[in-house]
C-alpha positions in Angstrom: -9.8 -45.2 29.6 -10.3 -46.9 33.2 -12.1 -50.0 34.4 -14.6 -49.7 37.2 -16.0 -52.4 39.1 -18.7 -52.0 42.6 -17.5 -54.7 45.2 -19.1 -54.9 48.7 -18.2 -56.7 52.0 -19.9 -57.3 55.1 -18.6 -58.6 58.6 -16.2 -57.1 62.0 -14.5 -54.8 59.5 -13.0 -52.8 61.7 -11.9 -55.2 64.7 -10.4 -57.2 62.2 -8.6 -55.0 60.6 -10.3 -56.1 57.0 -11.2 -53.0 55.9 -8.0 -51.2 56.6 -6.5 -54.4 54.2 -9.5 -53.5 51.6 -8.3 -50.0 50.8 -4.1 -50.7 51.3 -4.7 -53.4 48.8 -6.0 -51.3 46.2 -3.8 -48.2 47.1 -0.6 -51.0 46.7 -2.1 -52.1 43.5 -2.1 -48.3 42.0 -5.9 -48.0 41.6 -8.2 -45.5 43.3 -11.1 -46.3 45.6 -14.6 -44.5 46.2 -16.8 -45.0 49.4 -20.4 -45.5 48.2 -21.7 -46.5 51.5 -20.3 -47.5 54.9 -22.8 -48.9 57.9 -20.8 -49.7 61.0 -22.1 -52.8 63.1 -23.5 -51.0 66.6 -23.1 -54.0 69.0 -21.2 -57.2 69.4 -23.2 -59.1 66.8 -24.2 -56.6 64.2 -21.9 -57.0 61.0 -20.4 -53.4 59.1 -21.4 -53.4 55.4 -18.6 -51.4 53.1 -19.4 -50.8 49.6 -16.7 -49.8 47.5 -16.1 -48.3 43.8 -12.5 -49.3 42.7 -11.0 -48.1 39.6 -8.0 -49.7 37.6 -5.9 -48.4 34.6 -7.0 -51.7 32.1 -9.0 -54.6 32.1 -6.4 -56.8 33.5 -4.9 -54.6 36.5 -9.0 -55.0 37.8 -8.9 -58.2 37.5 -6.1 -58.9 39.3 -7.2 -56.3 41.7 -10.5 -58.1 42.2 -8.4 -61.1 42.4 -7.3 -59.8 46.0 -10.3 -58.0 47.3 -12.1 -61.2 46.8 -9.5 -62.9 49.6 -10.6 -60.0 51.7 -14.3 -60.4 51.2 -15.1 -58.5 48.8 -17.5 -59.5 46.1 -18.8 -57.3 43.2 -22.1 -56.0 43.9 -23.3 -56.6 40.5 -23.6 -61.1 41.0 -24.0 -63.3 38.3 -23.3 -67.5 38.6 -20.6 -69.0 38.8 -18.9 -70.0 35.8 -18.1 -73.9 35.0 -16.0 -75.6 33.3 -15.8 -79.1 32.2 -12.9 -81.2 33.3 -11.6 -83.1 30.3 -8.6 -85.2 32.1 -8.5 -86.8 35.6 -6.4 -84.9 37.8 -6.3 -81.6 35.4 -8.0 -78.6 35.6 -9.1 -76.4 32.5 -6.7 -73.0 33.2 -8.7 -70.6 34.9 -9.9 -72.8 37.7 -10.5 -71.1 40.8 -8.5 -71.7 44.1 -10.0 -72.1 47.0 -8.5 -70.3 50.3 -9.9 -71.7 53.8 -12.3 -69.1 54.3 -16.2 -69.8 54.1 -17.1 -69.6 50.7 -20.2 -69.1 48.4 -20.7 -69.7 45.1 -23.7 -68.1 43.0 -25.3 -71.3 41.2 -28.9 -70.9 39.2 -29.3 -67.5 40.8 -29.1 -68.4 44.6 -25.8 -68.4 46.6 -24.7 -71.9 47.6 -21.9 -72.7 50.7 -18.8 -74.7 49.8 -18.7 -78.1 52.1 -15.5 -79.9 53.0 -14.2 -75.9 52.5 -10.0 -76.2 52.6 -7.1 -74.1 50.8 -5.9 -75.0 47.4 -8.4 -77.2 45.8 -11.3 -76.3 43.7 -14.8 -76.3 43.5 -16.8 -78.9 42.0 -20.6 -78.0 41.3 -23.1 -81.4 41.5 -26.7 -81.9 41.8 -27.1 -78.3 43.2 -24.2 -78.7 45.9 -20.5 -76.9 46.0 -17.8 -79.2 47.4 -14.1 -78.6 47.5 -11.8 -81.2 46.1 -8.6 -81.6 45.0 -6.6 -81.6 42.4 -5.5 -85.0 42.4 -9.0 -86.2 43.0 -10.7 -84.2 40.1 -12.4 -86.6 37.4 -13.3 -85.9 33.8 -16.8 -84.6 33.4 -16.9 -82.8 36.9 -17.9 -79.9 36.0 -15.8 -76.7 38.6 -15.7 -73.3 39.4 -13.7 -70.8 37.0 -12.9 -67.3 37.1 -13.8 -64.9 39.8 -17.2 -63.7 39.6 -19.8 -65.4 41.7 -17.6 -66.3 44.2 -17.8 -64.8 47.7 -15.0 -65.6 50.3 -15.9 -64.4 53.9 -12.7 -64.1 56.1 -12.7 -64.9 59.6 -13.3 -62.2 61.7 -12.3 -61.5 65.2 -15.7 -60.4 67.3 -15.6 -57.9 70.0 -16.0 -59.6 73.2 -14.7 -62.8 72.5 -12.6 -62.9 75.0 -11.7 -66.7 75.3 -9.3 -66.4 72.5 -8.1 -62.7 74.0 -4.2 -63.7 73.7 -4.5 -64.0 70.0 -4.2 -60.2 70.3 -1.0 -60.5 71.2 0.5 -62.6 68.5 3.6 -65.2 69.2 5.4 -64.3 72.8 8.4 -66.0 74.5 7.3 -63.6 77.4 3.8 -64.7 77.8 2.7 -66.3 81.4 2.4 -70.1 80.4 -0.4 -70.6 82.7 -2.3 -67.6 81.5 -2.0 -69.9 77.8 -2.7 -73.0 79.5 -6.0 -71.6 81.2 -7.5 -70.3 78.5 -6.5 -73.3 76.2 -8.2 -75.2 78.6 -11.3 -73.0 78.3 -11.0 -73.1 74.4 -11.7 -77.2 75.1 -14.2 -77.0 77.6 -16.1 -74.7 75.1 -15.2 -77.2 72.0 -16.5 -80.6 73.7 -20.0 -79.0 75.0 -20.3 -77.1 71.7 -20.2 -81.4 69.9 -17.2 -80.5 68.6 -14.0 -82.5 68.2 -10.6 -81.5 70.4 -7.5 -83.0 68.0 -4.4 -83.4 69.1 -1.3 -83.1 66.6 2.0 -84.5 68.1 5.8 -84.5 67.4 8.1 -86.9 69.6 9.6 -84.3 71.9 5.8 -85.1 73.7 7.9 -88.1 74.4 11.3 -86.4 75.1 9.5 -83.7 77.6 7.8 -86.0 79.7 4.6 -85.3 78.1 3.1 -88.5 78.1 1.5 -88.6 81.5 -0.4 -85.1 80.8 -1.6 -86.4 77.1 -2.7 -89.7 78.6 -4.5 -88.2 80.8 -6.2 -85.8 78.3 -6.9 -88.6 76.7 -8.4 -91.1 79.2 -10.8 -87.8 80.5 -12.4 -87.5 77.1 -10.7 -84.5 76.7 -8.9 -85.9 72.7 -10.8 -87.4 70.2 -8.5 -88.0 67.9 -4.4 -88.1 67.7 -2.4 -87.3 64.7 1.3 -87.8 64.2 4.0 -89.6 62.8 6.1 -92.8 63.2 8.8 -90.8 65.7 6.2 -90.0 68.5 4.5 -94.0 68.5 7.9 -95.4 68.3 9.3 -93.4 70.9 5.9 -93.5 72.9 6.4 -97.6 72.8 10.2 -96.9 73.5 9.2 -95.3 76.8 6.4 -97.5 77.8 8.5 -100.9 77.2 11.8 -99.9 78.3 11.7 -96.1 80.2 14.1 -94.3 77.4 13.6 -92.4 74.6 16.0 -91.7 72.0 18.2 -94.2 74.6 17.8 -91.6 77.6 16.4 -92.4 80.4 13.3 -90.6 81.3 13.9 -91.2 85.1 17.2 -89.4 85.4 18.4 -88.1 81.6 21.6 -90.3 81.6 22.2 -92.5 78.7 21.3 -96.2 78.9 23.9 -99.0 78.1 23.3 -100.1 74.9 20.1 -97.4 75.1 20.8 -96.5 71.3 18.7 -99.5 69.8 16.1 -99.3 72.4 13.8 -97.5 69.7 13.9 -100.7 67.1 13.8 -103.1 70.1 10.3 -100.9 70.5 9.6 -101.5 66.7 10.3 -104.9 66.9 7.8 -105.7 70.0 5.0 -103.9 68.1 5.7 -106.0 64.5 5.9 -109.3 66.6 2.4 -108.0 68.4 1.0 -107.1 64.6 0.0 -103.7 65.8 -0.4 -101.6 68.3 -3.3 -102.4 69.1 -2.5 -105.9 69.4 -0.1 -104.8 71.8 -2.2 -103.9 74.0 -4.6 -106.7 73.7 -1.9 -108.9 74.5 -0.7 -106.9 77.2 2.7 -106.3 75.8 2.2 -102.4 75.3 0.8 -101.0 79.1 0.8 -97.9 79.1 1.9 -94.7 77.0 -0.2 -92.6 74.5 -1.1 -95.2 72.0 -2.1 -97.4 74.8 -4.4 -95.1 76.1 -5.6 -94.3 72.4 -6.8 -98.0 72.1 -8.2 -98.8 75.6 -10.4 -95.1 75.4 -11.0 -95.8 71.4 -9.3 -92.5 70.0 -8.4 -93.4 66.4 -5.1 -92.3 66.1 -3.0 -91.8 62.4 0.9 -92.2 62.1 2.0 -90.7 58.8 5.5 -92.1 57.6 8.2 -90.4 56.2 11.5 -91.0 54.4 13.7 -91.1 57.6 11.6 -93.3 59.2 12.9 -96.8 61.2 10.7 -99.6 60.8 8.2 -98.2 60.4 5.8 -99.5 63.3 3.0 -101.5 61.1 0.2 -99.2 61.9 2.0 -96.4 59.9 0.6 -95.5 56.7 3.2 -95.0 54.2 1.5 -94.0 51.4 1.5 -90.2 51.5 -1.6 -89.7 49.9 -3.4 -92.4 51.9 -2.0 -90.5 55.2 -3.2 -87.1 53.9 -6.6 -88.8 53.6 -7.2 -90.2 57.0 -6.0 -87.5 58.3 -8.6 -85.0 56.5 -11.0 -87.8 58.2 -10.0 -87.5 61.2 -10.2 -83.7 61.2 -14.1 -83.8 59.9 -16.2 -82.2 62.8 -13.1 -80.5 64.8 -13.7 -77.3 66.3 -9.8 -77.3 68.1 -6.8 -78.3 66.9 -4.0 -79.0 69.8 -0.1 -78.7 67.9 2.7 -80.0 70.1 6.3 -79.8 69.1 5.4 -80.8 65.8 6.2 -78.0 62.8 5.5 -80.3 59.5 2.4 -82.3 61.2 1.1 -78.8 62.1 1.6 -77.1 59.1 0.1 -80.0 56.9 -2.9 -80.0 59.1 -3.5 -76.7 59.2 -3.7 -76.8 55.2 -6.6 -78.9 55.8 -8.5 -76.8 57.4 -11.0 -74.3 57.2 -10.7 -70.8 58.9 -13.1 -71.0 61.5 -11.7 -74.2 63.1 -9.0 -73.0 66.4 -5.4 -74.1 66.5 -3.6 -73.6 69.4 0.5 -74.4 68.5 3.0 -75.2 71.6 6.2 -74.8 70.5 9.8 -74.0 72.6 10.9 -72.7 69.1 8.6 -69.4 68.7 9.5 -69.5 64.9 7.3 -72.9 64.5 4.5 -71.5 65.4 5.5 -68.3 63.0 5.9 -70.8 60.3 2.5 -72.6 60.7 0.6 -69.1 60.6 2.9 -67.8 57.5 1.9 -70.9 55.8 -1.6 -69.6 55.3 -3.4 -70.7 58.5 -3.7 -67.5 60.3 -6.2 -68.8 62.7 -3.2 -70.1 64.8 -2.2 -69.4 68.3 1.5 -69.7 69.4 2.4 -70.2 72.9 6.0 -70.6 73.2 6.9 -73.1 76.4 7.8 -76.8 77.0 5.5 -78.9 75.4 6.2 -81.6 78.4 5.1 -78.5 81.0 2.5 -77.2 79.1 0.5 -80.7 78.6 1.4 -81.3 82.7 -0.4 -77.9 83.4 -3.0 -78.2 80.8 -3.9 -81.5 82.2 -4.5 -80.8 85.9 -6.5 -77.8 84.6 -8.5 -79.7 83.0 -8.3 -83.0 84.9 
C-alpha cells in the first residue's frame, strides 16, 4: 500500500536551484515523484509553477517527506487551515508545534491564507484576532492558541531573480581570491539601494574594527547617514573608548603597533572613565569620550546595543547583561532592516542572522573565510562572505560611499 500526497510550488525555480532540491529530496528520501504540470516563468518577473505527485511507502515516511518539501516551498495542493493548539503552560508548547524557518510564511486561517509578521527561525506561530505572528518559545503564554502540524502552512524560500545583478557575487559563494574593491563597490550599491528603498543599513561589529584601524571608515559611515543602528558587544565599546582616550587597543598602539608601557590596563583605565561618566553617552556629553564609534553613535543619534558575555571586563555600564534582554533589543533594533553589515564578528553575526527573515541582505567581512562559512551553515543562507581586512574594507567602503 503507498501514500500519495499533490504538493505544488511556485517562484525562480530554476535560477534557484529549488526545483532541482524538490525532486533530490524526495529521491534521498526513497519515494517516487510524478510531474503533473510544470509552467516556466518567461521573463525576469514571471514566477515557474511545479506541481508534483509524491509517493511514500507509509503514512509516516510522507509525512516526513512533506516535512522537507514544505522547507522547499512546497505546499499540498489540496489546503485546509491550519491546525491550533492551545498552550496550557507558559513557555511550553503542546508536541507537534510547528517550527518556523526564516522564509516568508503563510498560514491558512478561516479559509484565507494569512502572512506570518515578525517572521524568524525557530519560534512558532501564534494565531490572534485573525493575525499570524512568530514568537518564541520562551515568550509563549497559556491560552495562545499556535500553529501545529504541517498542513496549511506555506513556506516560500528566497529566490535568486535573473537580472539582479547588484548581489551578482553571491554567485560565487565565499572567495579569498575575490577583488576586495569589486566587494566593496557593490556593497556599497547594496546600501545606496537599502537607504532610498526606507530601509535600515545595520552594522554588526567585533573589536578587530578597533584592532584594524576601522574606526575612522565606521565613523564616517556613521556621521554620513549611511548606519542606523550598531550592534555589538562589550569588547568593541571598550576597545573603541580604549582608542579614543588613550590611542591603544589591547595596549598596542594604533600609531605604530608597538606595545605601550604599562599599555596592558589601558582597556579598564577605558572602563573606568566611562563608569565615572555613567555612560557613554555621558561621556560624550561631558566631553570626556571625543571621538571613536560610540561617540559618533551618540552625537548622530544611532542607537547602539552592547551585549555582555562571560569573559567580559567591567563591563562598560551601557552593556546589557542579561542575555535575554540583549537578544531583545537587538531583535528591536533589527525591525525595518533591509542590510545587515557583519565585521569581524562570528557569534554577533550568527545570533543576528537567527533573527532574521530571508529576504533581509547580510553582507559578512571576515579575514577568516570559515566565519562567514559558519554564519551561512548556521541557517542564514542569505549571507555574503567577502574575505579581506575588516580595517581596509570599512576604509574603502567608506570613501566609496563618502
Amino acid at each position: 500500500m503507498s501514500f500519495q500526497e499533490v504538493v505544488e510550488a511556485e517562484g525562480h525555480l530554476i535560477d534557484s536551484h529549488i526545483m532541482e532540491s524538490i525532486f533530490d529530496t524526495v529521491v534521498e528520501q526513497h519515494a517516487r515523484f510524478e510531474v503533473e504540470e510544470f509552467r516556466i516563468g518567461r521573463t525576469n518577473s514571471e514566477a515557474s509553477y511545479l506541481r508534483l505527485r509524491v509517493t511514500a511507502a507509509d503514512e509516516a515516511a510522507l509525512d516526513r517527506l512533506l516535512e522537507t518539501l514544505l522547507l522547499l516551498g512546497c505546499a499540498p495542493v489540496d489546503a485546509s487551515d491550519a491546525q491550533l493548539r492551545e498552550v496550557e503552560r507558559d513557555r511550553c508548547a503542546p508536541e507537534d508545534f510547528y517550527s518556523t524557518t526564516n522564509h516568508r510564511t503563510y498560514v491558512r486561517h478561516g479559509e484565507q491564507w494569512i502572512e506570518v509578521e515578525n517572521q524568524r527561525m525557530d519560534a512558532m506561530v501564534v494565531v490572534e484576532s485573525g493575525r499570524a505572528r512568530c514568537r518564541r518559545l520562551r515568550d509563549l503564554r497559556r491560552g495562545d492558541r499556535i500553529v501545529a502540524g504541517l498542513r496549511g502552512i506555506r513556506v516560500v524560500p528566497e529566490s535568486k531573480e535573473r537580472g539582479r545583478l547588484s548581489f551578482a557575487f553571491m554567485a560565487n559563494g565565499i572567495s579569498s581570491e575575490r577583488q576586495v574593491e569589486t566587494a566593496v563597490r557593490q556593497t556599497a550599491e547594496l546600501v545606496r539601494q537599502t537607504r532610498s528603498s526606507g530601509l535600515k543599513v545595520v552594522v554588526v561589529a567585533g573589536p578587530v574594527v578597533v584592532h584594524t584601524g576601522g574606526v575612522e571608515g565606521l565613523s564616517a559611515l556613521i556621521r554620513q547617514g549611511f548606519v542606523q543602528a550598531l550592534l555589538s558587544g562589550n569588547a568593541l565599546g571598550v576597545h573603541d573608548v580604549e582608542a579614543a582616550l588613550f590611542g591603544t587597543s589591547l595596549g598596542v598602539r594604533l600609531s605604530d603597533g608597538r606595545l605601550e608601557e604599562h599599555g596592558h590596563r589601558n582597556h579598564m583605565r577605558a572602563i573606568n572613565a566611562i563608569s565615572r561618566a555613567g555612560s557613554v553617552a555621558l561621556a560624550v556629553e561631558s566631553g570626556r569620550l571625543r571621538s571613536g564609534i560610540l561617540y559618533e553613535c551618540v552625537k548622530a543619534g544611532v542607537p547602539f546595543v552592547l551585549a555582555g558575555s562571560l569573559r567580559d571586563d567591567g563591563p562598560l555600564p551601557d552593556t546589557i547583561t542579561d542575555m535575554n534582554a540583549a537578544q531583545d533589543a537587538y531583535a528591536a533594533e533589527l525591525a525595518g532592516a533591509g542590510l545587515v553589515l557583519c565585521l569581524g564578528s562570528m557569534l554577533h553575526s550568527i545570533a543576528t542572522g537567527n533573527m532574521l527573515p530571508s529576504w533581509v541582505r547580510i553582507v559578512c567581512v571576515d579575514i577568516n573565510p570559515a566565519v562567514a562559512t559558519k554564519v551561512s551553515d548556521r541557517g542564514t543562507g542569505q549571507a555574503v562572505g567577502v574575505v579581506a581586512d575588516v580595517g581596509l574594507f570599512l576604509g574603502l567602503l567608506s570613501k566609496d560611499l563618502v
